[in-house]
C-alpha positions as CSV (number, residue, x, y, z in Angstrom):
1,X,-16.3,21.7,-2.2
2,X,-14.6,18.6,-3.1
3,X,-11.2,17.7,-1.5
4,X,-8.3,16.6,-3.5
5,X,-8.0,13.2,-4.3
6,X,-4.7,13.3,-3.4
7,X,-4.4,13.1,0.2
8,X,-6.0,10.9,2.8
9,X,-8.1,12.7,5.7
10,X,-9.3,12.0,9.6
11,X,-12.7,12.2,10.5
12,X,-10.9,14.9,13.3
13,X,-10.1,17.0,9.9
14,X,-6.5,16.7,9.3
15,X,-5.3,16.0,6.0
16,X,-2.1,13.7,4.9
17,X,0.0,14.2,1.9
18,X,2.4,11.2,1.0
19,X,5.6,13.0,0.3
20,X,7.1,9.9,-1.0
21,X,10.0,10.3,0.6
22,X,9.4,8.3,3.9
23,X,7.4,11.5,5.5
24,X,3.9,12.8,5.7
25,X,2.8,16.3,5.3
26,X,-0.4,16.8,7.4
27,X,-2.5,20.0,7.7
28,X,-6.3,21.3,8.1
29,X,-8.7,20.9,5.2
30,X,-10.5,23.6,3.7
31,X,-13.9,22.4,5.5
32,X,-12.4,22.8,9.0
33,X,-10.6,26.6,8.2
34,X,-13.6,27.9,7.2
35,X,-15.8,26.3,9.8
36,X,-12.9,28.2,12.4
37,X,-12.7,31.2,10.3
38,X,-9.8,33.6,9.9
39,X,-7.0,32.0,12.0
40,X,-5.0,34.5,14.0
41,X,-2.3,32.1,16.1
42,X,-1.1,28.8,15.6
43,X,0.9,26.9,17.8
44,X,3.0,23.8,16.0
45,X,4.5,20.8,17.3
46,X,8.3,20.6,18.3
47,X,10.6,18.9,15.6
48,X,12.2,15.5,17.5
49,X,8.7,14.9,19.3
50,X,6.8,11.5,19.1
51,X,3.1,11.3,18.4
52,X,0.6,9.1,18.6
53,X,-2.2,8.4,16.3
54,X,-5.1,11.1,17.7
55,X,-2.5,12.7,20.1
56,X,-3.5,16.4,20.3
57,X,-0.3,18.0,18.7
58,X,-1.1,21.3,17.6
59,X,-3.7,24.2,18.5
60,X,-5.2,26.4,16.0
61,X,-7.0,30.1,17.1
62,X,-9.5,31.6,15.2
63,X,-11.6,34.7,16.2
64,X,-13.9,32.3,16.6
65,X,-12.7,29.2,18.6
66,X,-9.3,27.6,19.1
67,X,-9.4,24.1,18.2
68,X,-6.7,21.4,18.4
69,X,-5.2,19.3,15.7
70,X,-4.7,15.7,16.3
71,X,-1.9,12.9,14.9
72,X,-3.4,11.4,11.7
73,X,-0.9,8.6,12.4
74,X,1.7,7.7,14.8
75,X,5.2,9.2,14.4
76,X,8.1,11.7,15.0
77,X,7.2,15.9,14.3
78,X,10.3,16.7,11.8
79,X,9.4,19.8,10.5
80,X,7.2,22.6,11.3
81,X,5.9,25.3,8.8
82,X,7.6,28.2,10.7
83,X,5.7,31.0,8.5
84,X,2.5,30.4,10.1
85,X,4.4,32.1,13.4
86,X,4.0,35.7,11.3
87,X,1.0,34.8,9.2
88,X,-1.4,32.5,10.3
89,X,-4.1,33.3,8.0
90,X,-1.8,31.2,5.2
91,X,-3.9,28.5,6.3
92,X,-6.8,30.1,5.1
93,X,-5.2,31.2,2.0
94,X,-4.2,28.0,0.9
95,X,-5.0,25.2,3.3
96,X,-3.3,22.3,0.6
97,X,-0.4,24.5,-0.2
98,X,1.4,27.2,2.0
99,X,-0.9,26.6,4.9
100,X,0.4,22.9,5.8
101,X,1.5,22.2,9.6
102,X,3.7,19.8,10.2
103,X,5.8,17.3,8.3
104,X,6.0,13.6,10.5
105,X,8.5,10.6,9.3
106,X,5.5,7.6,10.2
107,X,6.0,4.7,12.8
108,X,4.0,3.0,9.7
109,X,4.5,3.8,6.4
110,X,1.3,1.8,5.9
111,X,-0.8,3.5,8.3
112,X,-1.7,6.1,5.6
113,X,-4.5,3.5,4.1
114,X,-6.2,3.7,6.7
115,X,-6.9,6.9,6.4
116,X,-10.3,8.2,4.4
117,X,-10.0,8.9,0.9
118,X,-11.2,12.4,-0.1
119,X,-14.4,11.0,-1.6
120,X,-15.1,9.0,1.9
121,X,-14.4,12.5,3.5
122,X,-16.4,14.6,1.8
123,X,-19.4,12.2,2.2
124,X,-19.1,11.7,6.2
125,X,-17.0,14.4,8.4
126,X,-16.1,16.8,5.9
127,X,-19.6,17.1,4.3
């Protein structure tokens, strides 16, 4: 499976969409949902709280494990994706689309490059 090109990734397996608006969109990639299996509960961040870069932020419960999710980058939680409170499993669905987290306005705008490119992360922690 080949993530898309588009985003940067963690070797923790987060992904990072630029939003291009001053905030980054960060979920799980494909990899890691199916490696948890069907999730059944997440639990997301507060909007207004600060994170640092690998602070453990959010949890996500599968029937398998429960497994946290960690900062990509430094910053402040400004949105959450509130469906996943009803239907977790949208993370499964569609880990790059309806299943995203979080939404975080960066400490550094730069700190995005040094993220791994998808080609970096399908080679090493997402392989």
């Amino acid at each position: 499976m080949a993530s898309p090109s588009d985003l940067r990734y963690t070797d923790s397996h987060e992904w990072v969409r630029d939003n291009h608006d001053g905030t980054f969109t960060v979920g799980i990639p494909e990899h890691a949902q199916e490696a948890l299996g069907e999730l059944v509960y997440v639990e997301l961040p507060q909007p207004g709280r600060a994170l640092g870069r690998g602070e453990a932020c959010a949890v996500v419960e599968s029937t398998k494990a429960a497994s946290d999710v960690y900062a990509p980058v430094a910053g402040t939680v400004i949105a959450t994706n509130a469906a996943l409170a009803d239907a977790p499993q949208s993370v499964n669905a569609a880990p790059y689309g309806d299943g995203w987290l979080f939404t975080l306005k960066p400490a550094d705008a730069g700190a995005l490059s040094a993220l791994l490119a998808a080609d970096a992360y399908d080679a090493g922690p997402g392989a």
